[in-house]
C-alpha positions in Angstrom: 73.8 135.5 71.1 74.7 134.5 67.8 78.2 134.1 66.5 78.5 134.9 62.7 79.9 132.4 60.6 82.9 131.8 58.6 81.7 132.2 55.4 79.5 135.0 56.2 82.3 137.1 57.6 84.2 136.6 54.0 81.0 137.4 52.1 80.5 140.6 54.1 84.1 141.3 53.6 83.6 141.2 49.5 80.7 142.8 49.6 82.1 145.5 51.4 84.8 145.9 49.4 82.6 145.6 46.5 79.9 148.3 47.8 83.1 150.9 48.9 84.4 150.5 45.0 81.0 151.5 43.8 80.9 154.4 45.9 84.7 155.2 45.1 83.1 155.1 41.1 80.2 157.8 42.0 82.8 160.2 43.4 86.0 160.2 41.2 85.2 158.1 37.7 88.6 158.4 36.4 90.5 156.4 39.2 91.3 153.0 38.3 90.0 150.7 40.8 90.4 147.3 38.6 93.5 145.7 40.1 91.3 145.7 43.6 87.9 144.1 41.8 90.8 141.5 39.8 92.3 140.4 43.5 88.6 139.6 44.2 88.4 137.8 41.5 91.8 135.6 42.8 90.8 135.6 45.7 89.2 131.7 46.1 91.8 130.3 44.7 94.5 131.8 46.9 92.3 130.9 49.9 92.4 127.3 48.4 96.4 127.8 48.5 96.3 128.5 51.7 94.0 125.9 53.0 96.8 123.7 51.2 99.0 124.4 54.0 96.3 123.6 56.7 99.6 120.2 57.6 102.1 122.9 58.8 99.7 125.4 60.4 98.2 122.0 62.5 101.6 121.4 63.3 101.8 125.0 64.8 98.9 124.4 66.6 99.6 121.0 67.8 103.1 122.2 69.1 102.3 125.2 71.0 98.2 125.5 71.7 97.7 123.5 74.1 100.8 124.0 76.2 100.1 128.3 76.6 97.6 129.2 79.2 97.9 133.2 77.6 96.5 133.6 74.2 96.3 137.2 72.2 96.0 138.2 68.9 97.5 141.1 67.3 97.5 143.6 63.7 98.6 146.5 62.7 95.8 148.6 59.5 94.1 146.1 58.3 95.4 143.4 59.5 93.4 144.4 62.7 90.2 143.0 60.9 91.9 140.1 60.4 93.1 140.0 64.4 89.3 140.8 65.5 87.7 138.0 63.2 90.8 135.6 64.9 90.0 136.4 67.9 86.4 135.6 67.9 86.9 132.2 66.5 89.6 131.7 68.8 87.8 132.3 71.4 84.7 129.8 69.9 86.7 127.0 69.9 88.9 126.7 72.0 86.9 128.4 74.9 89.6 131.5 76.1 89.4 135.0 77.2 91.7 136.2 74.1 92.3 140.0 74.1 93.1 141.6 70.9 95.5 144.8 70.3 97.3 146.5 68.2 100.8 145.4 67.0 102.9 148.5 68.4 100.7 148.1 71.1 101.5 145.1 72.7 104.8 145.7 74.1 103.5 148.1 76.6 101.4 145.7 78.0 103.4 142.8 80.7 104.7 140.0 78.6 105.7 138.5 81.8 103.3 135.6 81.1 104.7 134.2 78.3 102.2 134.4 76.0 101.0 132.9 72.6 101.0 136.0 70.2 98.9 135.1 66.7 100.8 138.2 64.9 98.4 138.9 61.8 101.4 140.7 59.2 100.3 140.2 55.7 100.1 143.0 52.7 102.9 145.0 55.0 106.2 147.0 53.0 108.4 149.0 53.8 108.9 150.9 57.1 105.9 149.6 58.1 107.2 145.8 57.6 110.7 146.8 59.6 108.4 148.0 62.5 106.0 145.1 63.2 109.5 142.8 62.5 111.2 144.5 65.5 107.6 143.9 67.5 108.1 140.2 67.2 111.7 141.1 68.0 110.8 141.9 71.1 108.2 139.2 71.8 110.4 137.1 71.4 113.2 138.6 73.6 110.2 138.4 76.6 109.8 135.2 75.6 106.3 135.0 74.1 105.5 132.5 71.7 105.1 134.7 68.6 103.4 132.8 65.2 103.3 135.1 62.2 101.3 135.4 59.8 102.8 136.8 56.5 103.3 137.3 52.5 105.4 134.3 50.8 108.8 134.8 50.7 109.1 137.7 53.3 112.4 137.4 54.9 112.2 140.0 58.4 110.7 137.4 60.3 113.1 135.7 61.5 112.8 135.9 65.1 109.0 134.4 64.8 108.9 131.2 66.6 106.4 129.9 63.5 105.8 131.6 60.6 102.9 130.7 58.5 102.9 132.4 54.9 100.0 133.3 52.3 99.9 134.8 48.7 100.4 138.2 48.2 97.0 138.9 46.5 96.5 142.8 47.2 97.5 145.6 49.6 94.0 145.9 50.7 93.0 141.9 51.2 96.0 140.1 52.1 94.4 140.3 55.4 91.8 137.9 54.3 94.2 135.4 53.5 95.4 136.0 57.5 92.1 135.3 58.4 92.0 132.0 56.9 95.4 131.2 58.5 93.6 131.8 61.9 90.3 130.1 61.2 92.3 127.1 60.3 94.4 127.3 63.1 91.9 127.6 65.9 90.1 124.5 64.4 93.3 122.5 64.6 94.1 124.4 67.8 90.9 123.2 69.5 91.7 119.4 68.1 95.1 119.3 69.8 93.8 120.6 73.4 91.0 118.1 72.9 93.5 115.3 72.3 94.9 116.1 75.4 91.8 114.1 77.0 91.9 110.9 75.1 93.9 109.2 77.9 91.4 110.4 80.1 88.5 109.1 78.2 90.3 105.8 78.2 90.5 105.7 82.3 86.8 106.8 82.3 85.7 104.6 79.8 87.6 101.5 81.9 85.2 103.1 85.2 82.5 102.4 83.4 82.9 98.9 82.0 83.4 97.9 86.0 80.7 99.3 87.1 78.3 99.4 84.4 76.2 96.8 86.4 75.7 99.1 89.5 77.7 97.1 92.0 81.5 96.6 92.0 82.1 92.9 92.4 84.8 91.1 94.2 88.2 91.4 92.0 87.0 93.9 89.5 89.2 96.9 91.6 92.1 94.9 91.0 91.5 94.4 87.4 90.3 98.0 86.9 93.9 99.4 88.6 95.7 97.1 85.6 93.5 98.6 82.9 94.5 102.1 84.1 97.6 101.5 84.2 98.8 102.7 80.3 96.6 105.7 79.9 97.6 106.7 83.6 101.0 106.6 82.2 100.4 108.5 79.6 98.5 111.5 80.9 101.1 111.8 83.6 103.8 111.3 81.1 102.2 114.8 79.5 101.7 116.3 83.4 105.9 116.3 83.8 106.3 117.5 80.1 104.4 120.6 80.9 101.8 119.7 78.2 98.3 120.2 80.1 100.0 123.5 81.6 97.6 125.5 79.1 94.0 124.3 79.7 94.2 122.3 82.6 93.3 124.0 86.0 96.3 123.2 88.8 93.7 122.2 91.7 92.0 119.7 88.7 95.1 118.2 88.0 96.4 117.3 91.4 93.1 116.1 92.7 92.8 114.3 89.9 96.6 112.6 90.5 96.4 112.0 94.2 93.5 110.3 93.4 94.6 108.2 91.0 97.7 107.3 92.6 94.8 105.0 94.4 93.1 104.2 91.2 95.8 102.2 90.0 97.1 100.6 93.3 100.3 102.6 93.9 99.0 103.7 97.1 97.3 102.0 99.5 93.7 102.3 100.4 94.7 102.8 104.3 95.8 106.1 103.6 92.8 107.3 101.2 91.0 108.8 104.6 94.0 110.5 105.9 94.1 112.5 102.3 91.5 112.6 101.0 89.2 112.8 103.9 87.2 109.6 103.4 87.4 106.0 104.2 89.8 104.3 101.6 87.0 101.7 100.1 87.3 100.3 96.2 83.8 101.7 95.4 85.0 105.4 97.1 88.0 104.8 95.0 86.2 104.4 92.1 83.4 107.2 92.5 85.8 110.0 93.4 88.4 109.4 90.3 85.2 109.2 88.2 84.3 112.7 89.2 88.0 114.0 89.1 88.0 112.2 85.7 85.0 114.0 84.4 86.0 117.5 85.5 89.6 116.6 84.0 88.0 116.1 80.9 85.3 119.1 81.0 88.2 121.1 81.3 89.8 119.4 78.1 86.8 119.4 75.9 86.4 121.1 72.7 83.8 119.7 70.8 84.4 122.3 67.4 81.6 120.9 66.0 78.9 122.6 68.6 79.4 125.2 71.2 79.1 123.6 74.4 77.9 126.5 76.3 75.1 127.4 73.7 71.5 127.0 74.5 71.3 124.9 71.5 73.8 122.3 72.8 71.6 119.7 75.1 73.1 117.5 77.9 71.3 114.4 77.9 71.4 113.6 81.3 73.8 111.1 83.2 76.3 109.0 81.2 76.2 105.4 79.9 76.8 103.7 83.1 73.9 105.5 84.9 71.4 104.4 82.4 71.3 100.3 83.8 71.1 102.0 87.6 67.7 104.3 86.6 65.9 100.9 85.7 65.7 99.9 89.6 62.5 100.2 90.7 63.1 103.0 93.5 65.1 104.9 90.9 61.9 105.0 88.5 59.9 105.6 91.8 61.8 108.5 92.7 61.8 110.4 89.0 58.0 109.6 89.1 57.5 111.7 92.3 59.1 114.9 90.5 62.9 114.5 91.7 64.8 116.2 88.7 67.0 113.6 87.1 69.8 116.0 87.5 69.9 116.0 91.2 70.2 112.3 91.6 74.4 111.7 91.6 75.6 108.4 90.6 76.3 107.3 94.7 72.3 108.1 94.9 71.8 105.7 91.9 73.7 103.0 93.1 72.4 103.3 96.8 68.8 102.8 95.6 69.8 99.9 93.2 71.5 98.1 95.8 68.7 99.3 97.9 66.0 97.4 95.6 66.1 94.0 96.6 64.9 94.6 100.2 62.2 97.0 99.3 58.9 94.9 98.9 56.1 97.6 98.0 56.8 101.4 97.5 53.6 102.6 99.1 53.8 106.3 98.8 55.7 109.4 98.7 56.3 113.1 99.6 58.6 115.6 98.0 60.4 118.8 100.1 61.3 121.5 99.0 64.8 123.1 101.6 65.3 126.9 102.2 67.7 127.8 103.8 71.8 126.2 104.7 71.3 122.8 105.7 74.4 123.2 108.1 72.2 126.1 110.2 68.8 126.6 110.4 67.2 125.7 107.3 63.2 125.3 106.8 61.6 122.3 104.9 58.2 122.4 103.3 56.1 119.8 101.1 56.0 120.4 97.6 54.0 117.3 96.9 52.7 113.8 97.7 51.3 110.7 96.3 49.8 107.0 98.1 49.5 106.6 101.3 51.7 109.9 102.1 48.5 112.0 100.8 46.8 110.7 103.6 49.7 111.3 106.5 50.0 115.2 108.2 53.2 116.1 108.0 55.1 117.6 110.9 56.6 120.0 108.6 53.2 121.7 108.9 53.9 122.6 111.9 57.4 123.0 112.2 58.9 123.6 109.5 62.5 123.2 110.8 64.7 120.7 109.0 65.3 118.3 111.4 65.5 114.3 112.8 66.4 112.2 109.4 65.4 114.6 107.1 67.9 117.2 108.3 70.5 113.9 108.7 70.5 112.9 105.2 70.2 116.4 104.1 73.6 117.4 105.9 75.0 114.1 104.7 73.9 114.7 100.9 73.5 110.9 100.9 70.3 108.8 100.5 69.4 107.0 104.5 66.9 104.2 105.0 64.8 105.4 108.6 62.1 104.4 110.7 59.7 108.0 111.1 57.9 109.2 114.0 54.7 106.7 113.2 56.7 103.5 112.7 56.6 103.6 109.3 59.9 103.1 107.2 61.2 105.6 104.7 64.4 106.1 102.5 65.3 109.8 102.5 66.9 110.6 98.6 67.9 113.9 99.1 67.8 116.1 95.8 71.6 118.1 95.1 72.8 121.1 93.3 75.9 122.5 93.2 76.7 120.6 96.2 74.0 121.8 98.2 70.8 120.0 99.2 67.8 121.9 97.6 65.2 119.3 98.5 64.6 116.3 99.8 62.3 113.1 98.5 60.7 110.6 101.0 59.4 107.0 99.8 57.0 105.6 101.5 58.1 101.5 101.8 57.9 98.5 102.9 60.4 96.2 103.3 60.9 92.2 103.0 61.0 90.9 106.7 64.1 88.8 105.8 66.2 87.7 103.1 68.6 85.3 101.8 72.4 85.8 103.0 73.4 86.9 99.4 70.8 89.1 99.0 71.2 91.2 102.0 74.8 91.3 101.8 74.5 92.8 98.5 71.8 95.4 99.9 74.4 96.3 102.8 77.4 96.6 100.8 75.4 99.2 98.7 74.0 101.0 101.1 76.5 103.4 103.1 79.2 100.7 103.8 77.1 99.0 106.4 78.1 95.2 105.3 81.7 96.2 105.8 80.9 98.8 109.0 79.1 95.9 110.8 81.8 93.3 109.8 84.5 95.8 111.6 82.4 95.8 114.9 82.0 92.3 115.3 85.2 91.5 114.3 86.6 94.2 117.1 85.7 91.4 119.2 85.4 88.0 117.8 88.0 86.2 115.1 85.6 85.6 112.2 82.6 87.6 110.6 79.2 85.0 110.0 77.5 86.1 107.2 74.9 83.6 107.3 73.7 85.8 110.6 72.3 88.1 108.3 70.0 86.1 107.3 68.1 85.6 110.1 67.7 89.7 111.2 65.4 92.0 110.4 66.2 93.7 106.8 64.8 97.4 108.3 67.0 96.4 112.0 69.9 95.8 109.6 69.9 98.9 107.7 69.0 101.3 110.6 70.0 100.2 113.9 73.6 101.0 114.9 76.0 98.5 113.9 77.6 98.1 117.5 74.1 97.3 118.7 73.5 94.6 115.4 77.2 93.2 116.5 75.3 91.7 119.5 73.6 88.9 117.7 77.2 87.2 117.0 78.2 88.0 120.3 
């Protein structure tokens, strides 16, 4: 689907104008149709008059846009051309369902929602000037926002909450000028919702430069909280002012404040579980305000330079702070057995870069392909496989029930290191869309026998909160935790056994 441009619609226009003259010519000769062709002639320069005022209609925009969910555009003759053309480019840019009507129209539909009217009045007189005035009237008196667009110097508008004026040029083409009023207005329209994001951005970026590494180090929560501090301030500032009231979805919003509420240390992480629904941890924290971020500022977006919905807009993929985590060696493993890069989250990213370390050899792999809800009886089948896995029968064959760790980490929607049914270890990555698990890939590895105290711990904290999980159980019992314990254990014991049954060694 195409959308026209600008500057075809006003060539189409002319020519149209141009071609209905000619015609007018070949059926009555003697009419003078000059002072039409003249206002053509005019015409660039009085849309460069009214590009001059592009200041007050941003202001217009700036100070009603982006607070009014409820958008319409009205005309009355042809000023409805004008209202069509507005409403398309309205609806471009700043991404609304935008009806368009008729002038006398409007006031039978419910203006109980407080809309934002764009009221296209230009080349109007007489009786027909009274009656779209006393429209606004009542616009106004159900109080819509109502910005007109009229001639210069025309004095019946005075109920208009804005009123944005043009040359009087001709009868026929004033409505052109309208146009222009809207074009420009919807640009600046879609700059000001945008804006609305930029403290957003700032958190996000300040989530990135933390954990741009892949691992959240010791202290770098606390400094994170002080950077979010001042933007935090300022988007919520905006929240109480009703200012993301027009583009911001209610369920977005409060996730996205409860959430930060944690971000910046005014709660405490003991109650993160309790509401929420998961275990308050810095790096939970962390991941779950990055997601409300992103979807906060999705919401917010409007890049007028490109439609983002177009086939000709590309996303390239996860942001700047995945790009370190796809260099681990299991990452590139996993994309090189056919997982689409766009299944992988950012938890799956970290978990196989903290996961690295302990992994000595990645011998082989298979990929699945899940029909089916994961939560009932869903079926798994192999789509492919590669090293050693080429050479293994798969159960699947078989049965092709989801089931044991497959049907674990599938359920869970988070990557799980296991032991399989013929002793050899596997990490389960399984592959997510739209929040459900679609397929499932299986490495083949083999892991380092031990490894130094650092190293491990590091592996464990990145891997489903074991370090801390295993700290808890032996610490239900004994004063201290001994982290030089580690060392000595198995690496594949470490990451699979239960941690009450690891506790034992510092029992």
């Amino acid at each position: 689907m195409s959308v026209a441009s600008t500057k075809a619609f006003y060539a189409q226009v002319v020519a149209a104008v141009l071609l209905s003259s000619a015609l007018a010519d070949l059926i009555d000769a003697d009419r003078d149709r000059t002072g039409i062709v003249e206002a053509l002639r005019r015409l660039p320069d009085a849309m460069r008059q009214v590009i001059a005022t592009r200041p007050a209609i941003a202001e217009a925009a700036q100070r009603h846009a982006p607070q009014k969910r409820y958008w319409a555009v009205v005309g009355n003759g042809p000023n409805r051309i004008a209202a069509n053309e507005i409403r398309i480019k309205l609806s471009e840019l700043c991404y609304k369902a935008i009806p368009e009507d008729g002038t006398e129209d409007k006031k039978h539909i419910d203006l109980s929602s407080e809309p934002l009217i764009f009221v296209c009045a230009t080349g109007l007189s007489g009786s027909n000037l009274d009656d779209v005035a006393k429209e606004v009237a009542i616009y106004r008196a159900h109080k819509a926002t109502a910005i007109v667009v009229a001639n210069e110097n025309e004095a019946r508008f005075g109920a208009a909450t804005e009123l944005l004026t043009v040359p009087h040029l001709h009868t026929s083409l004033d409505f052109i000028l309208a146009t222009v009023v809207g074009h420009i207005f919807g640009y600046e329209a879609a700059l000001a919702i945008d804006a609305q994001a930029l403290p957003l951005r700032e958190m996000r970026v300040s989530l990135e430069n933390t954990i741009a590494d892949g691992v959240l180090v010791d202290g770098a929560f606390e400094e994170l909280q002080e950077e979010l501090l001042a933007p935090g301030h300022r988007f919520l500032d905006g929240l109480r002012s009703g200012a993301y009231d027009g583009h911001l979805e209610a369920s977005t919003a409060a996730k996205l404040v409860t959430i930060l509420r944690y971000g910046t240390g005014v709660a405490s992480l003991d109650s993160y579980q309790m509401e929420i629904g998961k275990v308050g941890r810095p790096g939970v924290v962390v991941d779950d305000l990055n997601a409300a971020l992103t979807k906060a500022i999705d919401e917010l977006t409007r890049p007028v330079d490109a439609i983002k919905h177009q086939a000709k807009t590309v996303t390239v993929g996860v942001s700047r702070s995945d790009e370190s985590l796809l260099m681990s060696d299991l990452a590139k493993a996993t994309l090189s057995a056919g997982t689409p890069r766009d299944r992988l989250s950012y938890r799956e990213l970290r978990t196989l870069a903290a996961l690295d370390p302990a992994v000595m050899e990645i011998t082989g792999w298979t990929r699945y392909r899940i029909e089916g809800e994961v939560e009932r009886d869903a079926t798994v089948q192999v789509v492919d496989r590669g090293g050693i896995a080429t050479g293994i029968t798969s159960r699947t064959d078989a049965n092709p029930t989801l089931r044991g760790g497959k049907h674990r980490a599938a359920f869970e929607r988070e990557i799980m290191v296991g032991v399989g049914s013929d002793g050899r270890s596997v990490i389960h990555i399984p592959e997510v869309k739209d929040n459900q698990t679609t397929g499932l890939t299986l490495l083949h590895c083999r892991f380092h026998e031990r490894l130094p105290t650092t190293t491990i711990r590091a592996v464990m904290q990145g891997y489903r909160g074991r370090y801390g999980a295993l700290k808890d159980a032996v610490t239900e019992s004994r004063p201290t935790f001994r982290d030089d314990i580690l060392a000595t254990l198995d690496v594949v014991e470490l990451l699979t056994r239960p941690v009450y049954s690891l506790a034992e060694h510092w029992t």
